[in-house]
C-alpha positions, -999 to 999 in steps of 0.1 A, spaced: -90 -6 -177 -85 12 -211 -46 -5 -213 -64 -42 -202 -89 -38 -228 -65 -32 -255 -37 -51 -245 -54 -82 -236 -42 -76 -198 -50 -87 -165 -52 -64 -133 -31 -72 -102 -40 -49 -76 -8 -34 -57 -31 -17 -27 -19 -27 11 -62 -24 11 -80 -41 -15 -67 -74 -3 -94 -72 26 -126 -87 26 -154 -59 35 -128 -28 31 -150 -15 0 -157 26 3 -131 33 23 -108 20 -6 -124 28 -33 -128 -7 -45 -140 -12 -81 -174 -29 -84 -182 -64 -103 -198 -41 -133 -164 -13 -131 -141 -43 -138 -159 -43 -174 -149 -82 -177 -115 -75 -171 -98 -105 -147 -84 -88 -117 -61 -107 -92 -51 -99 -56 -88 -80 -46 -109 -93 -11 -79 -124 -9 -75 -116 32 -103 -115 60 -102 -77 77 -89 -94 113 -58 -107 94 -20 -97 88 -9 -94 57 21 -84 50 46 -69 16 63 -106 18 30 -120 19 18 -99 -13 46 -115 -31 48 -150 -24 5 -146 -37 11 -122 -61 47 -136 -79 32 -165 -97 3 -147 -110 25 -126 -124 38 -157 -143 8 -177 -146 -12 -141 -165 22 -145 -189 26 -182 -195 -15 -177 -211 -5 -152 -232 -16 -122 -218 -1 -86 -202 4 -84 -163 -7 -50 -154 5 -41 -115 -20 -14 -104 -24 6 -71 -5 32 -51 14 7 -24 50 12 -37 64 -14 -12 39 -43 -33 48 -31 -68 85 -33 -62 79 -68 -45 66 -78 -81 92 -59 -102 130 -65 -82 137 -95 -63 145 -82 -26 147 -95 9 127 -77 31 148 -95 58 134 -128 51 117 -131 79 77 -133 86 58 -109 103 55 -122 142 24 -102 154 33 -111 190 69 -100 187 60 -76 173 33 -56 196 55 -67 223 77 -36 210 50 -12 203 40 -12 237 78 -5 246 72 28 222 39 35 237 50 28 276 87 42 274 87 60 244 101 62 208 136 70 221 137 41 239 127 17 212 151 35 190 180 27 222 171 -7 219 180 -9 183 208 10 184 222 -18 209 215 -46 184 219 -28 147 237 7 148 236 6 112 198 2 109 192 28 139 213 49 121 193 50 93 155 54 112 144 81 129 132 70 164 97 86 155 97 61 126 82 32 154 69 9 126 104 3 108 118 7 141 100 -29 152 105 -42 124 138 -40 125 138 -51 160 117 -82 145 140 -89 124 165 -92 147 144 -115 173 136 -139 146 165 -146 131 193 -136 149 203 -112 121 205 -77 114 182 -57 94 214 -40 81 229 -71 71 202 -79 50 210 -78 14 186 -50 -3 195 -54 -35 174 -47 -62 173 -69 -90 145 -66 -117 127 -96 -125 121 -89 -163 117 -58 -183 85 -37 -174 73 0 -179 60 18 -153 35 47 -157 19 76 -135 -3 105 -137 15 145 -130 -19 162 -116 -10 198 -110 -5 199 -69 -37 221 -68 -56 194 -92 -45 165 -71 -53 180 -38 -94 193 -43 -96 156 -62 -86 140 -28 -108 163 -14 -134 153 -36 -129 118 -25 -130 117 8 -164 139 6 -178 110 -17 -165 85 7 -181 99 37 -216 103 16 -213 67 5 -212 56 41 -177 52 53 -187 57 89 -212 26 83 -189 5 69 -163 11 96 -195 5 123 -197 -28 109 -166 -43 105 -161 -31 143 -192 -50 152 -180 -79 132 -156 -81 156 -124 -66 138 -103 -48 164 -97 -9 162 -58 -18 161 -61 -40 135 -39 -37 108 -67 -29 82 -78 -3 104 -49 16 101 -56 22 69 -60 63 58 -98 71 63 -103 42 92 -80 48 114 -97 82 117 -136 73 114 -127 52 146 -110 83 160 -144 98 152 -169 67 168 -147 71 200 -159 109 201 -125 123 198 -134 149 173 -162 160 154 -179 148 115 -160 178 102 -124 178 117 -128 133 113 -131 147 67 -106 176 72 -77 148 91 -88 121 66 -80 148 40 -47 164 52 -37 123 57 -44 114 22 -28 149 8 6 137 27 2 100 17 -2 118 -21 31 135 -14 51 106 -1 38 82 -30 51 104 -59 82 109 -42 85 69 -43 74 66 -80 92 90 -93 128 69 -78 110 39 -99 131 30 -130 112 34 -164 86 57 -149 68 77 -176 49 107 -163 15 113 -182 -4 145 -185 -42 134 -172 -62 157 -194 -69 131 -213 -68 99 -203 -75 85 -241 -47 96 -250 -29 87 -219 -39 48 -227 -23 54 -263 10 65 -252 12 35 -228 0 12 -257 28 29 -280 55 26 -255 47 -9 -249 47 -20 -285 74 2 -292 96 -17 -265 78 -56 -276 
């Protein structure tokens, strides 16, 4: 908000999340009043029983991107879904090829009635390269790999990855001490839980969005419904929704930190934080 305001930037949420109507607590969503005036893009665009996929992101997200730069102003790509930020930043294939929800829980019933190694077998058939790549307990790139493959014909291996930057950008993220990081999830998800994310999951299942919905798969849903459906207590649903987000912590600074131009900042203080963005940014202008 600080780098917006100074600037003159426009947000463009990069959270697999924020796109979904109703998914507010559970996501942390800013409010109207916490946006402070600043435009943001890419925030409630999807209804909570829909898709939406990294492909998707970019062919909504790519000409804001250009439209936010053709009026003058500074694109700033915000949120912790690595997969959307590098949609923005590198041109990419992703296989080419759009999700096919049919297609593909036709496959994750295959993992859940014969099992991950079987999945895995059948891609091996098909794409020896990709299989060799995926461990068979990694079901969701496994289908879509196997997706892939239905659709068009082609294999995932075959696919040109490539990554080509799209213009010159700076990327920046915070180094909280492991200890720091952890008891501020922690923190989180206790805040979360007092704010009513049990409530908000009840309703969005009585609005009729599915518990195998793709929004509901999201860290702190999945595991509320795990909760509704009496499979554990109040207590062990925070301590799950906890060790979840710690790991998801883990796995996103391992993706940043592979992210060209990443500048780590110290969070002490965030002021000055915003100051050493603004004065790498000018600097490189």
């Amino acid at each position: 908000m600080e780098c917006a305001k100074r600037l003159g930037g426009e947000i463009i949420s990069c959270d697999a999340l924020l796109v979904y109507r109703g998914l507010n607590i559970g996501t942390a969503k800013p409010t109207f009043e916490e946006r402070g005036g600043i435009v943001h893009h890419m925030i409630d665009v999807v209804e909570p029983n829909e898709n939406f996929s990294v492909s998707d992101f970019e062919r909504a997200a790519l000409p804001l991107v250009e439209e936010i730069s053709a009026r003058g102003n500074v694109p700033i790509l915000c949120g912790g879904t690595g997969f959307y930020v590098k949609s923005l930043l590198f041109s990419h294939g992703y296989g080419n090829a759009a999700a096919d929800r049919t297609v593909r829980e036709k496959y994750e019933e295959i993992a859940l009635r014969e099992g991950n190694a079987r999945l895995h077998a059948m891609l091996r058939a098909v794409d020896p390269a990709s299989a060799e790549k995926l461990h068979e307990n990694d079901v969701k790139r496994v289908v879509r790999a196997l997706e892939i493959y239905e659709l068009t014909g082609a294999k995932k291996s075959e696919q040109c990855d490539e990554e080509l930057p799209r213009c010159e950008y700076e990327a920046f993220c915070f180094d909280y001490p492991r200890q720091t990081l952890y008891q501020r999830i922690d923190a989180r998800v206790d805040q979360m839980l007092a704010a009513g994310l049990t409530e908000e999951v009840e309703g969005l299942l009585a609005r009729g969005v599915g518990e195998n919905a793709q929004c509901m798969q999201g860290i702190g849903y999945k595991e509320v419904v795990g909760f509704l459906k009496n499979e554990y207590s109040h207590s062990t649903m925070s301590d799950i929704i906890k060790q979840n987000t710690r790991r998801y912590a883990k796995r996103q600074l391992t993706f940043f930190k592979k992210l060209p131009n990443l500048h780590m900042l110290q969070p002490q203080a965030i002021q000055d934080a915003a100051r050493e963005v603004i004065n790498i940014y000018d600097g490189d202008r």
